[in-house]
C-alpha positions in Angstrom: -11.6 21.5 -29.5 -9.1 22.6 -26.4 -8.7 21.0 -23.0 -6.8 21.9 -20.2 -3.7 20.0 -19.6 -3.5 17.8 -17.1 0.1 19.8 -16.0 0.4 23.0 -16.2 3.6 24.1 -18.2 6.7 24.8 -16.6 7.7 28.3 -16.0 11.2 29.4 -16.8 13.5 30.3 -13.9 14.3 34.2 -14.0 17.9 36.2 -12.6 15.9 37.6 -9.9 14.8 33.6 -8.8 18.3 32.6 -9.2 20.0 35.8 -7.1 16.9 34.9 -4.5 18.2 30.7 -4.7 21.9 31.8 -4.2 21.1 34.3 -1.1 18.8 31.6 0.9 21.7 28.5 0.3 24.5 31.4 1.7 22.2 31.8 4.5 22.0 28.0 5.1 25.6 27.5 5.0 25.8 30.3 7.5 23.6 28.9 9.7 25.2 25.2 9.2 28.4 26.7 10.4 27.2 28.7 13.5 25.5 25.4 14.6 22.3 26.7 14.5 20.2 23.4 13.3 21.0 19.8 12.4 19.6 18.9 9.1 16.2 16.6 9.4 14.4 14.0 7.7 10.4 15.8 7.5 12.2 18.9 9.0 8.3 20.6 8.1 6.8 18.5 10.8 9.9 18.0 13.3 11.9 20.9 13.2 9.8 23.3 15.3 12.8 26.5 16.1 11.2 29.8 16.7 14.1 31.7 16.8 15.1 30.1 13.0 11.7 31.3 11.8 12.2 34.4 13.4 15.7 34.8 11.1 13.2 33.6 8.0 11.1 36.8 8.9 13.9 38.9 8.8 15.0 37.9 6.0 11.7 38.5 4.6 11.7 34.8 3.3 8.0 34.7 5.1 4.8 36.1 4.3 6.4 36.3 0.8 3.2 36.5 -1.7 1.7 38.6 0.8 1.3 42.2 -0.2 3.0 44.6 1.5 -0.5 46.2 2.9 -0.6 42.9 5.0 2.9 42.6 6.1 4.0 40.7 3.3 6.3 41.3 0.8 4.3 41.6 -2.8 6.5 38.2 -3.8 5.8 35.1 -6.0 4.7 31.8 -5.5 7.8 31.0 -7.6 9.7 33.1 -5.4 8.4 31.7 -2.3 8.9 27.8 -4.1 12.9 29.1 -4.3 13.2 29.8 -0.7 11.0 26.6 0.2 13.0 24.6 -1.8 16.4 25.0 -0.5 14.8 25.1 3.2 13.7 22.0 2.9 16.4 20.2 0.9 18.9 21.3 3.7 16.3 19.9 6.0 15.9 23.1 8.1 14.3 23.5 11.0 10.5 25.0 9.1 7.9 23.4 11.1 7.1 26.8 13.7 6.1 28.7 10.4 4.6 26.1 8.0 1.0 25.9 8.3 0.8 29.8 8.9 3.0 30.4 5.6 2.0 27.7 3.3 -2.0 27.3 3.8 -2.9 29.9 6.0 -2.0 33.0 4.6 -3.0 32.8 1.0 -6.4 31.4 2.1 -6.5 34.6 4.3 -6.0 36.8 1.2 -8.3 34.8 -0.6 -11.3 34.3 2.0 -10.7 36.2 4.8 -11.7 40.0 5.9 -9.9 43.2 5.9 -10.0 42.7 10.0 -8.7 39.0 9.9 -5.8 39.9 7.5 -4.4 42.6 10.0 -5.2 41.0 13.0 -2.6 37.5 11.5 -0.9 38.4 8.5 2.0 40.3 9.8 2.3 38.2 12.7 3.0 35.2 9.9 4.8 37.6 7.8 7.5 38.0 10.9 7.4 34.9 11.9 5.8 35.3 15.5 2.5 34.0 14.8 1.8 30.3 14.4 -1.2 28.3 13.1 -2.5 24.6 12.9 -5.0 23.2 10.6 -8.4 21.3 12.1 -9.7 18.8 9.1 -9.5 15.7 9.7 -11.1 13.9 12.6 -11.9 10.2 14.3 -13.2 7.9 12.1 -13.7 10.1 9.0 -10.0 9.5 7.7 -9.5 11.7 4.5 -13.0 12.2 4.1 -13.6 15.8 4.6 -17.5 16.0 3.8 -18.3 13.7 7.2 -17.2 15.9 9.6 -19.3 15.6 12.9 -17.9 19.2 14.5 -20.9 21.0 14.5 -21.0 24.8 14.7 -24.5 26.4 16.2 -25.0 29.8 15.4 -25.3 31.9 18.9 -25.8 35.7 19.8 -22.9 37.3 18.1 -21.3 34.1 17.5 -20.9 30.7 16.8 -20.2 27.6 19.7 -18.2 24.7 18.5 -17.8 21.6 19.5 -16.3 18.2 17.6 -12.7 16.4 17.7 -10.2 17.0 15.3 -7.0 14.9 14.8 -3.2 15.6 13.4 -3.1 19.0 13.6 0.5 19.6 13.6 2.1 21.8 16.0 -1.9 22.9 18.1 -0.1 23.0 20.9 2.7 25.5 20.1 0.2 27.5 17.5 -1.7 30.6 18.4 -4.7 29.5 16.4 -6.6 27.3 14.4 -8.5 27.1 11.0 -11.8 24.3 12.2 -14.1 23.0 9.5 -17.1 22.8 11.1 -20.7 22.1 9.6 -22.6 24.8 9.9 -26.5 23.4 8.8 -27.8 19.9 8.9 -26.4 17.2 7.0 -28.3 16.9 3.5 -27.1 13.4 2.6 -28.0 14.1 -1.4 -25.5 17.7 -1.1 -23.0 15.9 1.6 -20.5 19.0 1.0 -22.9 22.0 1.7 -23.6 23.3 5.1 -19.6 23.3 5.8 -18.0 26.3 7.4 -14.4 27.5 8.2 -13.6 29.2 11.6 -10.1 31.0 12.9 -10.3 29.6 16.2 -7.4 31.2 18.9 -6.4 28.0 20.8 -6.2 29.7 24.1 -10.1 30.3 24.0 -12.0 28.4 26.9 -13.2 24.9 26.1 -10.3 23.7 24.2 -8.1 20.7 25.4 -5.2 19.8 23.3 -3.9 16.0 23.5 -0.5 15.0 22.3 -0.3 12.0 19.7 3.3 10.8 20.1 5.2 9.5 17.1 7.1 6.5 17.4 10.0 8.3 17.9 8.5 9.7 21.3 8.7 13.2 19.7 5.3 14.8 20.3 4.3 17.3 16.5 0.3 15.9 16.2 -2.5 16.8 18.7 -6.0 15.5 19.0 -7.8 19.0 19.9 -11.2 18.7 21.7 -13.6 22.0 21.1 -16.0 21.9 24.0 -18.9 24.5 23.3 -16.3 26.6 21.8 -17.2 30.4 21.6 -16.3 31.7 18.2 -16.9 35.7 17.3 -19.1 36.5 14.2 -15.5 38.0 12.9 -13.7 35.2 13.2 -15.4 33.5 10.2 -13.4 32.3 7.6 -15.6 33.8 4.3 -19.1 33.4 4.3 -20.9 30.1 6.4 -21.5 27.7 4.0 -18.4 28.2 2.1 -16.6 26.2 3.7 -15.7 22.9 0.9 -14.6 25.3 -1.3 -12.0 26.9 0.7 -10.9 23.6 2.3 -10.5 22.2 -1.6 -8.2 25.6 -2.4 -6.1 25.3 0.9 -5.2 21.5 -0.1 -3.8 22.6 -3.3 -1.4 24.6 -1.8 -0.9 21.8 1.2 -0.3 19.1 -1.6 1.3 20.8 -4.2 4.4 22.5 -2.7 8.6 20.7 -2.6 7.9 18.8 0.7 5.6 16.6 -1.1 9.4 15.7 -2.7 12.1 16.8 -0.8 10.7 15.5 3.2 13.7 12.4 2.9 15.9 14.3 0.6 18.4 15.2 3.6 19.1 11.3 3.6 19.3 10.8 0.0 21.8 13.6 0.0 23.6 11.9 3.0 23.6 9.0 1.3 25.8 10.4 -2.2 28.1 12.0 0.5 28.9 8.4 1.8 29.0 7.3 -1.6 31.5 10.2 -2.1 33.6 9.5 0.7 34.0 5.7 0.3 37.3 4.1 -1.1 36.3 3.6 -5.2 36.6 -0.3 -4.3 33.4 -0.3 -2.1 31.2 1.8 -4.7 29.9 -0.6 -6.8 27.9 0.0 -9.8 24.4 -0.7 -7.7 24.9 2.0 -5.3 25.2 4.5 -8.4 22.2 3.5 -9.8 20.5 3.7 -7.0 21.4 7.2 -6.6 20.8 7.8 -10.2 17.2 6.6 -9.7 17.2 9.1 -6.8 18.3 11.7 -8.7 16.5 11.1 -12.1 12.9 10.7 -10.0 13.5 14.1 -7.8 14.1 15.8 -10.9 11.3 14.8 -12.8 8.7 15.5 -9.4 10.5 18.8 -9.6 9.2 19.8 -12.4 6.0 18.7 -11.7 5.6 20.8 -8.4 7.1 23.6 -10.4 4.1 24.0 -12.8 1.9 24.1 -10.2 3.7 27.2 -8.2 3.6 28.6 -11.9 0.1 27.9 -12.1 -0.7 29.6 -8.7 1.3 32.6 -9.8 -1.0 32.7 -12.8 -4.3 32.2 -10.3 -5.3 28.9 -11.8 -7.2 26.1 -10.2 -4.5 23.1 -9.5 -6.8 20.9 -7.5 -5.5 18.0 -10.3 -2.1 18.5 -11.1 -1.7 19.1 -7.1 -3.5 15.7 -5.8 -0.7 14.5 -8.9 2.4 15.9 -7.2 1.1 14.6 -3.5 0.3 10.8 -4.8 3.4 10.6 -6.9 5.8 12.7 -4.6 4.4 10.1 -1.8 5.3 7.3 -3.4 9.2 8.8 -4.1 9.3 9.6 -0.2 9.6 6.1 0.5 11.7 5.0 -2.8 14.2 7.4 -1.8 14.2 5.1 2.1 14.2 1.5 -0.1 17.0 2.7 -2.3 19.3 4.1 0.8 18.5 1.0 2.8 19.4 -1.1 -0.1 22.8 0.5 -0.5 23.8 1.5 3.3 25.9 -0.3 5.1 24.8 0.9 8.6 22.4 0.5 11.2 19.6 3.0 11.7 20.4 4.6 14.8 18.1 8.0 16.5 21.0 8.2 18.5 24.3 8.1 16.4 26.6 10.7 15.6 26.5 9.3 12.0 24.4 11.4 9.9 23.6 8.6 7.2 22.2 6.1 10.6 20.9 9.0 12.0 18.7 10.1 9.1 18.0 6.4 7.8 16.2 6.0 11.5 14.3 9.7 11.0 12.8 8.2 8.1 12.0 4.8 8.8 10.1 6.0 11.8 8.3 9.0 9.9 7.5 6.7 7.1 4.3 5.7 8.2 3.0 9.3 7.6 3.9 9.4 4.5 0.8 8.7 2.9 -1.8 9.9 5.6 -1.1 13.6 5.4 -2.5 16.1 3.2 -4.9 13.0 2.0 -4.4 9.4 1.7 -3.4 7.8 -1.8 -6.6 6.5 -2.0 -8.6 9.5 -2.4 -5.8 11.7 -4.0 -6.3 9.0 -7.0 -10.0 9.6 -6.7 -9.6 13.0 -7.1 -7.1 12.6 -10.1 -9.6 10.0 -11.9 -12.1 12.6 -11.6 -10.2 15.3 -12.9 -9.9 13.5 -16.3 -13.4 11.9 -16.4 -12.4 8.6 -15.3 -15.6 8.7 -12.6 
């Protein structure tokens, strides 16, 4: 008797991955140097730079494991986790491009038409054309099957009309995915009758409200679809399909190195402190602290790995993924205990210290740690499932 592992193995890095790893970090330093971004704690939500993601496109570090038909570039998902990985460990500004590159396009190539791929795929390829994601909404928290946004079918169309709630960067994006249900509510089959829509958020009916962190800095939106008008070809897949794509775009969403790396600017600004101190202020406690740092983020790494592996190979990851995004959610705020624990400054938004500077970032952006791409609640449900626990 076989069964499947509950992580996938992990897939040995090649020449090409490490001559792609070596280009991005030269890049990087360029950029550094020019003054072209400040490194940022959750630089995937907060660092919103068109003109950076623009440089990505050129590059052709976007769109990667698109095919070249589309715009894309006929790369890897282990390719594409190489030039994620050092993005966000220098804590670049990636938030313009994230949704579109991460979620959007591979559920394109996996659900969407020949039309829909041309009409957005090069657009995200070159970095011009930005997306949001509308899941969640008021009062239905990580629970994806109780959405209220209803969708009725109309003459060559469909009109929508619900709330939904942190979608990151609505109002700079060009458009939408919307989970919407489709047919009424079957409370014995609560994930049927659920259907995906590419909704352009400059169609009539749509008002986008910021939700401000506590930071002031405005990246969520509650977006309001009023009787929105949605083409026949603007379907994501077929109506009705609509839970199973939603379940294949969160493995990708959970899965990926910003489930590990979102506070790794700090931790890294916290061993250059460490490095920079006279010896007679390091003390044994700081090192293990980084140690722990270091030890966890290396371990997480691998994890995440497998599952880019695993996606190269086509498999399903909905486990292993909800894995990385409980357990890389949990580090997230281990690596903001540890630095707090060992710094000796003040959080400040405001200073021109890097180490206060970041230690504020992530205070402040800690709260959403465990909210986004599913809370740790059901990410565990989905886990105990996976092995036959419920």
């Amino acid at each position: 008797m076989t069964t499947t592992p509950l992580v996938p193995p992990v897939p040995a890095q090649t020449e090409a991955m490490a001559a792609l790893r070596a280009a991005v970090r030269e890049f990087l330093a360029d950029e550094l140097a020019a003054g072209r971004f400040t490194p940022q704690v959750d630089s995937w939500i907060a660092g919103w730079d068109p003109e950076f993601t623009r440089r990505l496109g050129e590059h052709g570090w976007l769109g990667m494991t698109i095919p070249s038909e589309y715009g894309g570039h006929d790369r890897s998902h282990l390719e594409r986790y190489v030039v994620t990985e050092e993005l966000l460990a220098a804590g670049a500004p990636v938030a313009a491009h994230w949704v579109a590159d991460r979620q959007v396009g591979p559920s394109l190539m996996r659900h969407g038409t020949d039309y829909q791929r041309r009409r957005y795929l090069p657009g995200i390829a070159r970095g011009e054309t930005y997306f949001a994601i509308g899941m969640s909404e008021p009062e239905s928290g990580s629970d994806l099957a109780s959405v209220r946004t209803r969708a009725n079918q109309v003459d060559g169309g469909w009109e929508i009309t619900g709330t939904k709630v942190w979608t990151s960067g609505a109002h700079h994006a060009h458009a939408f995915f919307v989970l919407a249900r489709s047919e009424p509510l079957d409370p014995a089959h609560r994930h049927d009758g659920l259907s995906q829509f590419i909704v352009d958020l400059d169609s009539p009916g749509i008002e986008i409200r910021p939700i401000k962190l506590l930071t002031g800095h405005h990246h969520f939106n509650e977006v309001v679809l009023d009787r929105v008008f949605v083409p026949d070809e603007l379907v994501l897949g077929a109506p009705g399909d609509g839970w199973e794509q939603v379940t294949s775009e969160l493995s990708f969403e959970r899965s990926g190195p910003e489930r590990i790396l979102s506070t790794f600017p700090l931790a890294q600004a916290f061993a250059e402190s460490l490095r920079g101190a006279p010896t007679s202020e390091v003390v044994d406690a700081d090192l293990e602290r980084l140690g722990r740092i270091a030890a966890r983020a290396a371990t997480l790494r691998q994890l995440s790995l497998a599952v880019a592996g695993a996606l190269t190979e086509g498999a399903a990851v909905d486990l292993p993924a909800a894995l990385v995004k409980d357990l890389g959610t949990q580090f997230e705020r281990e690596v903001i205990d540890e630095v707090m624990a060992g710094s000796r400054i003040e959080p400040d938004p405001t200073s021109t210290d890097e180490l206060a500077r970041l230690s504020a970032e992530a205070l402040m952006h800690a709260p959403g740690f465990t909210l986004r791409g599913g809370t740790t609640e059901v990410l565990r449900g989905v886990i105990a499932r996976g092995m036959g626990l419920r």
